[in-house]
C-alpha positions as CSV (number, residue, x, y, z in Angstrom):
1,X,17.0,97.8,170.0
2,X,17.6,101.8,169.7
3,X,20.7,103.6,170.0
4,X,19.4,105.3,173.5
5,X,18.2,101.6,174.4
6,X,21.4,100.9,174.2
7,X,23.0,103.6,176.2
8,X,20.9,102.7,178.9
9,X,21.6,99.3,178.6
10,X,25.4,99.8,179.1
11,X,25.0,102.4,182.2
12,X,23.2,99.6,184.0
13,X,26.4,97.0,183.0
14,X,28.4,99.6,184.2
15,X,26.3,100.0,187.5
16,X,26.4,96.0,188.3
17,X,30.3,96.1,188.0
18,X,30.9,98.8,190.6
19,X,28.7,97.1,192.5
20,X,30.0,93.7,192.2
21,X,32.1,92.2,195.3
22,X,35.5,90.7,194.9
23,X,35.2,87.2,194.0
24,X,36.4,84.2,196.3
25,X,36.6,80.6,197.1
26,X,34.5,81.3,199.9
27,X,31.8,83.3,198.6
28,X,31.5,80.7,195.4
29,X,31.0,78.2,198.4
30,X,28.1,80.2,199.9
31,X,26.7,80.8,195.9
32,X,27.1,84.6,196.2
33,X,29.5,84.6,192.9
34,X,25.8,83.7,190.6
35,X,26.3,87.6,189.5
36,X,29.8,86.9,188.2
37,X,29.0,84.3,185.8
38,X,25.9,85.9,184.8
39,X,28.5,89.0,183.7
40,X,30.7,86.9,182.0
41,X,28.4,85.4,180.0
42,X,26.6,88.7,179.2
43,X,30.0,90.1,178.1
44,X,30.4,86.9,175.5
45,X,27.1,86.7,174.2
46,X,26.4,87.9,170.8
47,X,23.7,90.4,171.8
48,X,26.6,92.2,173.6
49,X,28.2,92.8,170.1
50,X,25.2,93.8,168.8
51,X,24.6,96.5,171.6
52,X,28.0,98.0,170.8
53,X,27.8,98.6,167.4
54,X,25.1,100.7,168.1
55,X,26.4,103.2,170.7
56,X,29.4,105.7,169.5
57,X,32.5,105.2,169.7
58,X,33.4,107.4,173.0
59,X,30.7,105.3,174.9
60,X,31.8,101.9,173.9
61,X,35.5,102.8,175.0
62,X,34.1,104.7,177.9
63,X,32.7,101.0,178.8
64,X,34.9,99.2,178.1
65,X,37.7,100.5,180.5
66,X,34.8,100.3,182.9
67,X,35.2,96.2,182.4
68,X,39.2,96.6,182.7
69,X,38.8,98.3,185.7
70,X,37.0,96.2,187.9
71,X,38.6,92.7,186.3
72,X,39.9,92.2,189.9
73,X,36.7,91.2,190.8
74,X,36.2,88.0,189.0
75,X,37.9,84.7,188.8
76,X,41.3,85.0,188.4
77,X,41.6,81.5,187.1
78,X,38.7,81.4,184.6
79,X,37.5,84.7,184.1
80,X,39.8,87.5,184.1
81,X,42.2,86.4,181.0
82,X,39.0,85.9,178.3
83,X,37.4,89.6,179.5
84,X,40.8,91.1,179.2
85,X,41.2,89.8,176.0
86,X,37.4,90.5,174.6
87,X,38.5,94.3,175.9
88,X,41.9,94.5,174.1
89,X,40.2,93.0,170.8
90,X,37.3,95.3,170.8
91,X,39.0,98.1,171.6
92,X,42.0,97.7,169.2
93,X,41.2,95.1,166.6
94,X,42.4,91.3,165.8
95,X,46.0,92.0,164.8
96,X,47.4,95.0,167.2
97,X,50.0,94.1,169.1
98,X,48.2,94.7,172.4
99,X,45.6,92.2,171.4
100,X,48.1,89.6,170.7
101,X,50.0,90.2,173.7
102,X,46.5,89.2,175.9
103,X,45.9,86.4,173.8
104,X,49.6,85.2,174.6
105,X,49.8,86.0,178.3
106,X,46.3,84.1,178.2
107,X,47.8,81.0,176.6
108,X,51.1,81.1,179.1
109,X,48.6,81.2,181.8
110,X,47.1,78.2,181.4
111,X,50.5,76.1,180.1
112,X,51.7,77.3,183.6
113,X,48.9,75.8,185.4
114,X,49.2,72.4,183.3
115,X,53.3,72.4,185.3
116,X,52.1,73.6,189.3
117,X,53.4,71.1,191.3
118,X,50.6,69.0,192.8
119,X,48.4,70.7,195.9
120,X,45.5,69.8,198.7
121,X,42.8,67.0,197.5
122,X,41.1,67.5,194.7
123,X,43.2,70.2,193.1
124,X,46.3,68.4,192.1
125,X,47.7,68.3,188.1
126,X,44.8,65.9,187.2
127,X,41.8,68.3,188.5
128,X,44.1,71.1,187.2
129,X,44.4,69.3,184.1
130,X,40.7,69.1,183.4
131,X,40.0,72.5,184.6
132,X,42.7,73.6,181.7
133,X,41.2,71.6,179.4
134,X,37.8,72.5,179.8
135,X,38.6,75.8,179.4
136,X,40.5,75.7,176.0
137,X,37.1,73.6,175.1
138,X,35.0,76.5,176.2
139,X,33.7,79.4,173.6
140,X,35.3,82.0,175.0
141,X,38.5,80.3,174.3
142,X,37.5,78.8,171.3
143,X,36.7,83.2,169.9
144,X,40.6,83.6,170.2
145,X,42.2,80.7,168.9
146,X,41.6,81.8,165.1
147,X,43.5,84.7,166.1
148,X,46.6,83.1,167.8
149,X,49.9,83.1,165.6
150,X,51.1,80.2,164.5
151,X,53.4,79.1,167.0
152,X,51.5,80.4,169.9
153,X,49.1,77.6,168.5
154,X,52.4,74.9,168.5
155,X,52.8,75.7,172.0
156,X,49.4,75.3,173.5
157,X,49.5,72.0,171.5
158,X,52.9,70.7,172.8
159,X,51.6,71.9,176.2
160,X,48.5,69.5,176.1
161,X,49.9,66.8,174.5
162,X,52.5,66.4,177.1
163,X,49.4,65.7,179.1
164,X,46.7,64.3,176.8
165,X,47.5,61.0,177.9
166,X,46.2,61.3,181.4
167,X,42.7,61.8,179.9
168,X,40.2,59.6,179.1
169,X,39.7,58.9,175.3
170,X,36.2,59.9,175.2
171,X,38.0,63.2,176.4
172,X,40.9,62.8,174.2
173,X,38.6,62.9,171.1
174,X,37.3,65.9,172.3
175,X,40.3,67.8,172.3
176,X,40.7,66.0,169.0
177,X,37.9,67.1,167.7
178,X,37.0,70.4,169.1
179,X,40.6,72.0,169.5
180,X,41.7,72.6,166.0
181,X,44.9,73.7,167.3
182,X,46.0,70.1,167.9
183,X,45.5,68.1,164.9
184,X,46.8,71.0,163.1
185,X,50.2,70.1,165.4
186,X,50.0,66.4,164.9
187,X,49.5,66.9,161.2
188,X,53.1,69.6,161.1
189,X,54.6,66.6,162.9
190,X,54.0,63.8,160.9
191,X,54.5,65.6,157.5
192,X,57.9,67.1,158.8
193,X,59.3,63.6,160.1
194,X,57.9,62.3,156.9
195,X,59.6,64.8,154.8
196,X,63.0,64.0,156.9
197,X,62.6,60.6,156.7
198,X,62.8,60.6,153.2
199,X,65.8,62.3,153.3
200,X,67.5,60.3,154.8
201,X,66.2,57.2,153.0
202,X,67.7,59.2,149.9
203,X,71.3,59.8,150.8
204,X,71.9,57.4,153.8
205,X,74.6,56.5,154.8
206,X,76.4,59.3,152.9
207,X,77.0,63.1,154.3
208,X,74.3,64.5,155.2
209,X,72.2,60.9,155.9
210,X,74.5,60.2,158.8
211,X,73.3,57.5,161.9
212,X,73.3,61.2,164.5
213,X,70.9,62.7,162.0
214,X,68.6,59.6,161.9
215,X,68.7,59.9,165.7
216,X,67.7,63.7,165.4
217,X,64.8,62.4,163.5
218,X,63.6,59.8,165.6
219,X,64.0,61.7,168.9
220,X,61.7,63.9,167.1
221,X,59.2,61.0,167.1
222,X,59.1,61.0,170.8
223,X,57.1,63.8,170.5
224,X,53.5,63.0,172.9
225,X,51.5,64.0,169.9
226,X,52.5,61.2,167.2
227,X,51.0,58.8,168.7
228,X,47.7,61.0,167.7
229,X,49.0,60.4,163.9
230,X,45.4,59.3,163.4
231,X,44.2,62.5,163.9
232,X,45.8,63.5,160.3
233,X,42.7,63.8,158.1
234,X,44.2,63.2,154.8
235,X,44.7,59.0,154.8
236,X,47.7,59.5,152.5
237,X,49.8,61.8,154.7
238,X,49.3,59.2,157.4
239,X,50.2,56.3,155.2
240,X,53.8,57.9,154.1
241,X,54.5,59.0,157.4
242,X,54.6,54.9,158.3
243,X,55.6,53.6,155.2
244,X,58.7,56.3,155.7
245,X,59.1,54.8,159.6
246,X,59.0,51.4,158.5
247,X,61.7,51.6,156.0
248,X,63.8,53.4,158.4
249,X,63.7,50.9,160.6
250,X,64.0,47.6,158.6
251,X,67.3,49.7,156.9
252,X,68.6,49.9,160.8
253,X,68.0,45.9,160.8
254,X,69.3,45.0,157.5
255,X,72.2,47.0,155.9
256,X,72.2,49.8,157.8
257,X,72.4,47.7,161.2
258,X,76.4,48.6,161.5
259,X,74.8,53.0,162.2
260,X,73.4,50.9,165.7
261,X,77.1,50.2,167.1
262,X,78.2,54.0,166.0
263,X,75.1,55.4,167.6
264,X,73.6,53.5,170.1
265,X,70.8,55.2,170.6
266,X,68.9,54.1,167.2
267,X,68.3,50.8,168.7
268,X,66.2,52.5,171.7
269,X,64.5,54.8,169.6
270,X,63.7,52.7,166.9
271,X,62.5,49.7,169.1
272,X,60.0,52.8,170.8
273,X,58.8,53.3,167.6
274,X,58.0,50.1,166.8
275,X,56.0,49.5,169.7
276,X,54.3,52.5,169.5
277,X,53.5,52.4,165.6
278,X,53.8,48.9,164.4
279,X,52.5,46.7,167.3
280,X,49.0,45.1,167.6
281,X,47.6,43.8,170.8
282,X,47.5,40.1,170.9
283,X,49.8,40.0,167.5
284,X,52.6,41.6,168.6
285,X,55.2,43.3,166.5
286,X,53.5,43.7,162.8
287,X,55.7,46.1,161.0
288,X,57.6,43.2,158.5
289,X,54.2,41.7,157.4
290,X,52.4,45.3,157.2
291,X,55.5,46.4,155.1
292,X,55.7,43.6,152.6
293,X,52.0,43.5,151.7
294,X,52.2,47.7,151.5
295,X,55.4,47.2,148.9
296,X,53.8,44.4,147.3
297,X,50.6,46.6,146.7
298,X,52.3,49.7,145.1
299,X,54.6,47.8,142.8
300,X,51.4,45.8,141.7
301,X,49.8,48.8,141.2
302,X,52.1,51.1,139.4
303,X,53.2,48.1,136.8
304,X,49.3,47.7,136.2
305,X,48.8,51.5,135.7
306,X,51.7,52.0,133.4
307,X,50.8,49.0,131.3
308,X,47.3,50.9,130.9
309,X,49.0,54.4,130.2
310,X,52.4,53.8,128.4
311,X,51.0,53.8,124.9
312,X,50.4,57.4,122.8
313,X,51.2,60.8,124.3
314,X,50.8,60.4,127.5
315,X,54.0,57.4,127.5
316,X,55.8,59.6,125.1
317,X,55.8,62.3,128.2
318,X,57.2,59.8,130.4
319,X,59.5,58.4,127.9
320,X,61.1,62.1,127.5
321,X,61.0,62.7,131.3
322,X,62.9,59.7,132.2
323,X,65.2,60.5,128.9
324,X,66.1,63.5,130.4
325,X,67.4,61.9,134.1
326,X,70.0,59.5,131.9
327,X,73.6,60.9,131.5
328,X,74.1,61.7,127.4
329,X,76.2,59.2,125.5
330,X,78.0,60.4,122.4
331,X,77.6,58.0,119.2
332,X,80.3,56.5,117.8
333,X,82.0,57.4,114.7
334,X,83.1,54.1,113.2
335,X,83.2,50.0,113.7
336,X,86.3,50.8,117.1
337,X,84.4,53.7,118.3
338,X,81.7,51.6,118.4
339,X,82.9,48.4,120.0
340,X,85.1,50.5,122.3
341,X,81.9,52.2,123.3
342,X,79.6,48.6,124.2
343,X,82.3,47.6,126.9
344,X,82.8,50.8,128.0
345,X,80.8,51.5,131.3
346,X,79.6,55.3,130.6
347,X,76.0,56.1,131.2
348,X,75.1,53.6,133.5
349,X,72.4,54.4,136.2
350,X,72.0,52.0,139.0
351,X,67.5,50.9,139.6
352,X,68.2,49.8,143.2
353,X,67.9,52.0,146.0
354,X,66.5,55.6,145.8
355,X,67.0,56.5,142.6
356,X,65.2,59.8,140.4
357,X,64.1,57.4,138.3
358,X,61.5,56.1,140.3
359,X,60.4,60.1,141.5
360,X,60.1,60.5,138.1
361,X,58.0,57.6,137.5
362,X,55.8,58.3,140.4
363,X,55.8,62.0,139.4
364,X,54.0,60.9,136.0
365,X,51.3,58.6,137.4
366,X,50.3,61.1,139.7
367,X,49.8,63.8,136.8
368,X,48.4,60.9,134.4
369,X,46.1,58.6,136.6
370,X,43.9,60.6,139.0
371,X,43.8,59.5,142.5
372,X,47.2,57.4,142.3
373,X,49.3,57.4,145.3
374,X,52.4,55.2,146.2
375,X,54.9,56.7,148.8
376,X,58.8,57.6,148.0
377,X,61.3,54.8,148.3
378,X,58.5,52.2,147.8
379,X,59.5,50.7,143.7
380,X,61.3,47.6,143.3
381,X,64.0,47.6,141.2
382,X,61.8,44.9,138.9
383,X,59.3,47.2,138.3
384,X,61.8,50.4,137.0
385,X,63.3,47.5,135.1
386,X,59.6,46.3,133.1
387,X,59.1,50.0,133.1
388,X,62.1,51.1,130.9
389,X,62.1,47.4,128.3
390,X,58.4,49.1,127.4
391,X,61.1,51.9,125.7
392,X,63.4,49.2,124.3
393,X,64.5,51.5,121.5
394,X,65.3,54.1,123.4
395,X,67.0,52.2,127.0
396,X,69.6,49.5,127.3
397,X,68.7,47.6,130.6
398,X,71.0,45.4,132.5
399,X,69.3,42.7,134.1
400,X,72.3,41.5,136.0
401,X,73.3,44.5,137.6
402,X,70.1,46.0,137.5
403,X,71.5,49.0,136.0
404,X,70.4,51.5,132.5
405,X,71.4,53.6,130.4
406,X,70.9,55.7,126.7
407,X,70.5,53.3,123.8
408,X,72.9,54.5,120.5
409,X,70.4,52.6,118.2
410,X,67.4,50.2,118.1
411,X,67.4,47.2,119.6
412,X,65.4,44.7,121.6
413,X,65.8,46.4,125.2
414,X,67.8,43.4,126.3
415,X,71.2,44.2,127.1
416,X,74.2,42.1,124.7
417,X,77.1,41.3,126.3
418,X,80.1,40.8,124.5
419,X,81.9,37.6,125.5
420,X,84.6,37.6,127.5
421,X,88.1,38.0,127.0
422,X,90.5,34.4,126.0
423,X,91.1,33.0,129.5
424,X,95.2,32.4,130.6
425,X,95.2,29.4,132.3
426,X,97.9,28.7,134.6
427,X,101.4,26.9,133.0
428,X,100.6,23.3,134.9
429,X,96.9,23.6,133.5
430,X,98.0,24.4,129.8
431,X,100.5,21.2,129.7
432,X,97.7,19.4,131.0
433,X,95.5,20.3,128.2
434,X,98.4,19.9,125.4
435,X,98.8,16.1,127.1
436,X,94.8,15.9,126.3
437,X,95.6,17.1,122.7
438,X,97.1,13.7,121.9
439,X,95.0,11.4,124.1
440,X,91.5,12.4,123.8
441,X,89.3,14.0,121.1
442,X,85.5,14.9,120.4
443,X,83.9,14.3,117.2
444,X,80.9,16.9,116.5
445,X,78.2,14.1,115.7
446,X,79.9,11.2,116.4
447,X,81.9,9.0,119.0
448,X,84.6,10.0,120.7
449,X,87.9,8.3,120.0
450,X,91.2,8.3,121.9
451,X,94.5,9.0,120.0
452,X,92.6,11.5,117.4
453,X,94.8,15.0,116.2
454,X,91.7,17.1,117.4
455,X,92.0,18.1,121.0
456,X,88.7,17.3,123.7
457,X,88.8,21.0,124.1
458,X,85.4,24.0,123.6
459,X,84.7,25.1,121.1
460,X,86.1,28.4,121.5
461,X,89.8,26.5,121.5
462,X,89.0,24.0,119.0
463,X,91.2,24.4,116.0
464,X,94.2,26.2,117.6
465,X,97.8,25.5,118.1
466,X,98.9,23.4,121.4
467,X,99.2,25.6,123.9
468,X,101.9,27.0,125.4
469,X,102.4,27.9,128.6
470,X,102.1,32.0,129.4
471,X,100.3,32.3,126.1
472,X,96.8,33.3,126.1
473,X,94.0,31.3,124.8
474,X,93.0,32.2,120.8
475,X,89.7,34.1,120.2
476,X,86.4,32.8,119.6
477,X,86.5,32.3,115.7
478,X,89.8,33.3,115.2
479,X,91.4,31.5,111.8
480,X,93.9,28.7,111.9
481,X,97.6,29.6,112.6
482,X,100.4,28.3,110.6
483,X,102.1,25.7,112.2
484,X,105.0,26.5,114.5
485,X,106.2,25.6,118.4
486,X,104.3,22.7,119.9
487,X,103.0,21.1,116.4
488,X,101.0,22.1,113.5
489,X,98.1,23.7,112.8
490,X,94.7,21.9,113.3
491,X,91.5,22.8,111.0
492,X,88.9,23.4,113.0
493,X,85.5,21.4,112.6
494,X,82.7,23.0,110.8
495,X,80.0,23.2,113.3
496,X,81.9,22.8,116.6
497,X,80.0,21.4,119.9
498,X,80.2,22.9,123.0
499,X,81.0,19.9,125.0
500,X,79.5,19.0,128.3
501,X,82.2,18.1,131.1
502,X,80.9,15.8,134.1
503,X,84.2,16.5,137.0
504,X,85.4,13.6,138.7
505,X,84.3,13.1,142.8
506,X,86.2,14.9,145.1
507,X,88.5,12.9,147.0
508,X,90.6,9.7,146.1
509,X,91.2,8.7,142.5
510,X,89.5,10.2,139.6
511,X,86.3,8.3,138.4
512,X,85.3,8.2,134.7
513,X,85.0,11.3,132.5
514,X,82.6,12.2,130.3
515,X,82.8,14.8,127.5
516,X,79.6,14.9,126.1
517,X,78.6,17.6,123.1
518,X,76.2,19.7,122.8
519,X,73.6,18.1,120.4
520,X,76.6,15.4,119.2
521,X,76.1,11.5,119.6
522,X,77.2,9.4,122.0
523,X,80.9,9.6,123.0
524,X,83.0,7.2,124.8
525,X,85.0,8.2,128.5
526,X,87.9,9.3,128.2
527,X,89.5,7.7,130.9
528,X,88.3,4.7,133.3
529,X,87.5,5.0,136.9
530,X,91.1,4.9,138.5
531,X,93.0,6.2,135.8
532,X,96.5,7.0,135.3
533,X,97.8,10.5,136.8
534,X,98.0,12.0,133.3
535,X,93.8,11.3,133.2
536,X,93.9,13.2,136.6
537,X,95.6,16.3,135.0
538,X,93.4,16.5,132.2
539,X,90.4,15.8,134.4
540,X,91.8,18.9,136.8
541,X,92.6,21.0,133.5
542,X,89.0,20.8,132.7
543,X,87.5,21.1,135.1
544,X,89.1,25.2,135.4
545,X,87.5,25.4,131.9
546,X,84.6,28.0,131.8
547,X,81.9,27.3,128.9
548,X,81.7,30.0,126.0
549,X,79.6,33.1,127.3
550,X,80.1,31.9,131.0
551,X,80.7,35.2,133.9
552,X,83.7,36.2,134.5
553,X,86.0,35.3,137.6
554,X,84.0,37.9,140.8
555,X,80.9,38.2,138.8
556,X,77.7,36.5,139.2
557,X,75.4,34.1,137.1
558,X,72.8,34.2,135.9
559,X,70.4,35.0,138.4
560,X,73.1,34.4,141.1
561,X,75.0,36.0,143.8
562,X,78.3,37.9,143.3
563,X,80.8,35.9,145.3
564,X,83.2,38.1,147.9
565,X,83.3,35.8,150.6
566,X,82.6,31.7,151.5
567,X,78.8,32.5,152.1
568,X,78.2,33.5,149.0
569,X,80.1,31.0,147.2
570,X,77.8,28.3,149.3
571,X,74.7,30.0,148.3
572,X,75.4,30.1,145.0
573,X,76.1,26.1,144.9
574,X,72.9,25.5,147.1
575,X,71.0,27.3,144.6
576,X,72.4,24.9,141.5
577,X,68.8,23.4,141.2
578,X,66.9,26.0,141.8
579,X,64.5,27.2,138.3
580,X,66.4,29.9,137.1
581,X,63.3,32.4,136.7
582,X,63.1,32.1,140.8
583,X,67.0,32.3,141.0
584,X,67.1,35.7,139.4
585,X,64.3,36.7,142.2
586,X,67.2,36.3,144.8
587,X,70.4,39.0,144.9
588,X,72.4,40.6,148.0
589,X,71.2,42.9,150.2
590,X,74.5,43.5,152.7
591,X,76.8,41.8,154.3
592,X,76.2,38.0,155.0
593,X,72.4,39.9,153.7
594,X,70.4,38.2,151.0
595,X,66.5,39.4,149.6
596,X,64.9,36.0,148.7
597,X,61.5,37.2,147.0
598,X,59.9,39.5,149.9
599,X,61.8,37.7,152.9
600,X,64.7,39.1,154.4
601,X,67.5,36.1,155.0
602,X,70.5,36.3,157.1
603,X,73.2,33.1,156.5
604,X,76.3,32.4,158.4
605,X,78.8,29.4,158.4
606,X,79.4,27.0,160.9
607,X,82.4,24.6,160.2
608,X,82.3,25.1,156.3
609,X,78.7,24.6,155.9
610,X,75.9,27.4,155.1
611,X,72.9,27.9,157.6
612,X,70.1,30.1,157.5
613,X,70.8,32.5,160.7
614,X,67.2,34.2,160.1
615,X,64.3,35.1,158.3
616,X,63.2,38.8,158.7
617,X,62.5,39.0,162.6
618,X,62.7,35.1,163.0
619,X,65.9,33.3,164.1
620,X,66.0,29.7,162.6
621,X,69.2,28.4,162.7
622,X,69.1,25.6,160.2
623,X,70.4,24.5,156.7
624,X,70.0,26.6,153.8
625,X,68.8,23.4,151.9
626,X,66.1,22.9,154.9
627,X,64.4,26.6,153.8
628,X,65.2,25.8,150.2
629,X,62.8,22.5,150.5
630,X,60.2,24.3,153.1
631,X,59.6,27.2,150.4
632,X,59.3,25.0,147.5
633,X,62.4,25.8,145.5
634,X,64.1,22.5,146.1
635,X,62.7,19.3,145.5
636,X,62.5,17.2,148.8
637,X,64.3,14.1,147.7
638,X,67.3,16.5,146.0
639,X,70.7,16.0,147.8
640,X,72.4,18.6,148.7
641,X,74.3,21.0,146.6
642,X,78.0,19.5,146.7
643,X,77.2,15.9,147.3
644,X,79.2,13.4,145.9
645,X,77.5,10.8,143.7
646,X,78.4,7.0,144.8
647,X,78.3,5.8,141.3
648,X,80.0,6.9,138.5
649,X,78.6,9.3,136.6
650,X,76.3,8.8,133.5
651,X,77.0,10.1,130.1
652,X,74.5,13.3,129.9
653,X,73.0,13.2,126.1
């Protein structure tokens, strides 16, 4: 095509639109509107570009005012907003204001549409609704949404998503699909809540991770478009955005259940969320199970891939990173400084809960291990814990309180802990024990005897004065004293036994006692089944006894609870034979809260016995022994914890 071609071409456009009639609902009826789409689609077709670029530039603006003028004529609904916006882009380029300003009185155009109120048959908001959606599906359309500002782009989304719903999903996935506009929303959505989410997961409950700002962030959930989280392209975006949902919401269940009472509309929200996220037709609500095999995969996964990577420079990088996260500890400059220092508790950092250990750790995997992905708030305290005893030269781990900190020198990683300070027993217990003094004694190796000068007593008091009452108890390994109140020194025994002490039933009179050492012969009781009250005393006395290296009062065994309140005190006796490498697999969660292996378990009392309230989103309502015995940790035949024996009990060798 030539240049004077082209001029021709244009006059005879030119001559069509003067001549064109005003279209109308009446005339499209009758078919005499065929000229008006033919136009349009001239005007759009890319031989029309072509034809322009060779005329001048007077003539093409001479033309193009021609189209402005007569843009009466055509469809106000479907035509007029695309030719004044080809007119304003051609004539003044992509990013003039006057071309954006089309473009956005375009856009409001058709959102208003999307909110008339309904009207006659066959033009209410469902034919409106398809009309609008065809339209933003059309090519026309589809020319100016590269050139929309970003939140011009937000709000056409929002606008059809308010809507989507009504549409079938075969029509759905072609807005999906064809609109990029929308899944480019639906993406800023579900990284955003993800992003707060995380947050939150990370200070919660303290300022700013309050329960209204939680509700902030789930309301902004409610938006029409999550449910289209699908549409996200990248798998891992969508898989944080519900691994960050799900936490939220088992924390509103478990210890952060009180932020429900202060704001009541979590529950709401979070029980929307669940239904429209975590629930599968014909299963029902998914969320716990989908959860615990999600954290169960990632902490499988991150122990394996650090095991593989730890060794040479590239676990020297992490070593250093996590180095750096640990509060400095200044060594000590002699034998006090130093024992000062090991009961001091300086340096600590806590594994459980959020922790920049673990964004550390994950921060590292993801430079060293191509393709890695685990979300935020995903590592169980275990794993930081197997993670840091690879560095047991350089990290002192508390396996107890899950808790770290700096080593001052080589060691094996695990943590030693001094033993606790000389008990002071009460006055009425100490008299009991200096009556024992000169009734009953234990022979390392041998039999027991009655009327001996050593005392039944541990090891740690073997070898001390009588007591006296409001004196504390002697040292571990403290040399004999000279002799003084209460009678004279006693030698202590070479190899002293830590001696075994079976307490009397509960109830009634005392039953035999048996004081059995650690590794000693057989021994004799000390007192016969309905003894004399002094026997009863020293049974009582011995019974308040704690063996060498045993927690102090408040603080839990090994592997057990800490005890603040009666349930934990029954759960600690109900777990007596439980194997102590599964024991240390159950801690406290909250409040009346305990994490048994991957199962959530809520206990409660009921007239002094402990019962099993729940297990995750299941109410059971039975014995803590019963769940104990269904999962295997307690044999079936084992009484229960507490039980009193009906014989007497035997001497334990």
């Amino acid at each position: 095509m030539t240049k004077h071609f082209a001029s021709s071409w244009l006059q005879s456009l030119s001559n069509k639109l003067q001549a064109l009639e005003q279209w109308s609902w009446a005339a499209d009826k009758r078919g005499a509107c065929s000229i008006h789409r033919n136009l349009f689609r001239e005007f759009f077709s890319a031989q029309f570009g072509k034809t322009l670029a060779l005329v001048d530039e007077a003539k093409k603006t001479e033309f193009l005012v021609v189209i402005e003028k007569h843009l009466y004529k055509f469809d106000a609904n479907t035509q007029q907003f695309p030719l004044m916006c080809l007119c304003a882009l051609l004539q003044h380029g992509k990013d003039s204001p006057k071309t954006q300003e089309k473009i956005a009185a375009w856009v409001n155009f058709l959102l208003e549409r999307l909110r008339r109120p309904s009207g006659p048959a066959g033009t209410g908001p469902s034919a409106q609704l398809s009309e609008v959606v065809e339209e933003c599906l059309s090519a026309p359309f589809q020319r100016f949404v590269p050139l929309m500002e970003e939140s011009l782009r937000g709000r056409l989304a929002d606008g059809l998503g308010e809507r989507l719903t009504e549409l079938s999903e075969d029509v759905q996935k072609r807005v999906i699909d064809d609109l990029p506009a929308v899944p480019a929303r639906v993406e800023e959505l579900v990284v955003g809540c993800t992003k707060d989410l995380n947050a939150w997961l990370e200070s919660a409950p303290r300022f700013p991770a309050t329960p209204m700002a939680l509700a902030d962030t789930l309301s902004k959930m409610e938006h029409p478009l999550v449910r289209f989280f699908t549409a996200v392209k990248q798998p891992t975006r969508k898989e944080a955005f519900l691994v960050a949902v799900a936490l939220a919401l088992q924390g509103l269940r478990t210890r952060f259940r009180w932020m429900c009472a202060a704001e009541p509309d979590l529950e709401y929200l979070g029980g929307e969320l669940q239904r429209k996220l975590f629930t599968v037709e014909g299963q029902g609500p998914v969320m716990e199970m989908w959860l615990s095999s999600r954290l169960k995969k990632y902490n499988t996964e991150v122990a394996t891939r650090t095991a593989a990577l730890v060794t040479g420079a590239v676990g020297e990088r992490l070593r250093a990173r996590l180095q750096s996260l640990f509060p400095t500890r200044e060594p000590p400059s002699g034998e006090a400084d130093a024992s000062a220092a090991a009961g001091t508790d300086d340096g600590w950092m806590a594994l459980d809960g959020p922790t920049s250990l673990a964004d550390a750790l994950l921060e590292w995997l993801g430079e060293s291990s191509p393709g890695f992905f685990c979300p935020q708030h995903t590592l169980a305290r275990e794993t930081l814990t197997g993670v840091l005893l690879r560095f047991s030269l350089h990290f002192e781990v508390d396996t107890q309180r899950m808790r770290a900190r700096l080593r001052l020198s080589g060691g094996t990683g695990a943590l030693e802990v001094a033993p606790p300070p000389p008990p002071v027993l009460p006055p009425s217990s100490q008299a009991a024990l200096v009556l024992a003094q000169s009734q009953t004694a234990v022979r390392p190796g041998g039999a027991a005897s009655l009327g001996t000068p050593q005392a039944a007593l541990p090891a740690p008091l073997a070898g001390s004065l009588p007591l006296v009452p409001g004196q504390p108890l002697p040292p571990p390994g403290a040399p004999p004293r000279p002799p003084g109140i209460g009678g004279p020194a006693i030698v202590p025994p070479p190899a002293p036994a830590v001696p075994v002490v079976v307490p009397p039933p509960l109830g009634g009179t005392a039953a035999a006692l048996a004081i059995v050492p650690v590794g000693g012969g057989a021994t004799a009781p000390t007192a016969a089944a309905g003894g004399s009250s002094s026997g009863s005393q020293l049974a009582m006395a011995l019974q308040q006894l704690k063996a060498p290296g045993a927690p102090p009062a408040g603080q839990p065994a090994s592997g057990g609870v800490e005890v603040d309140n009666l349930v934990d005190l029954l759960l600690n006796e109900a777990l007596e034979g439980v194997a102590p490498d599964v024991r240390a697999q159950i801690f406290k969660a909250g409040h009346g809260v305990y994490r048994m292996g991957t199962k959530e378990v809520t206990l409660h009392t009921t007239n002094g016995r402990l019962y099993v309230y729940r297990v995750g989103e299941v109410v059971r309502h039975v014995p803590i022994q019963t769940l104990l015995k269904e999962e295997g940790l307690l044999p079936a035949d084992q009484p229960a914890a507490g039980a009193v024996p009906a014989a007497a009990p035997e001497v334990v060798r």
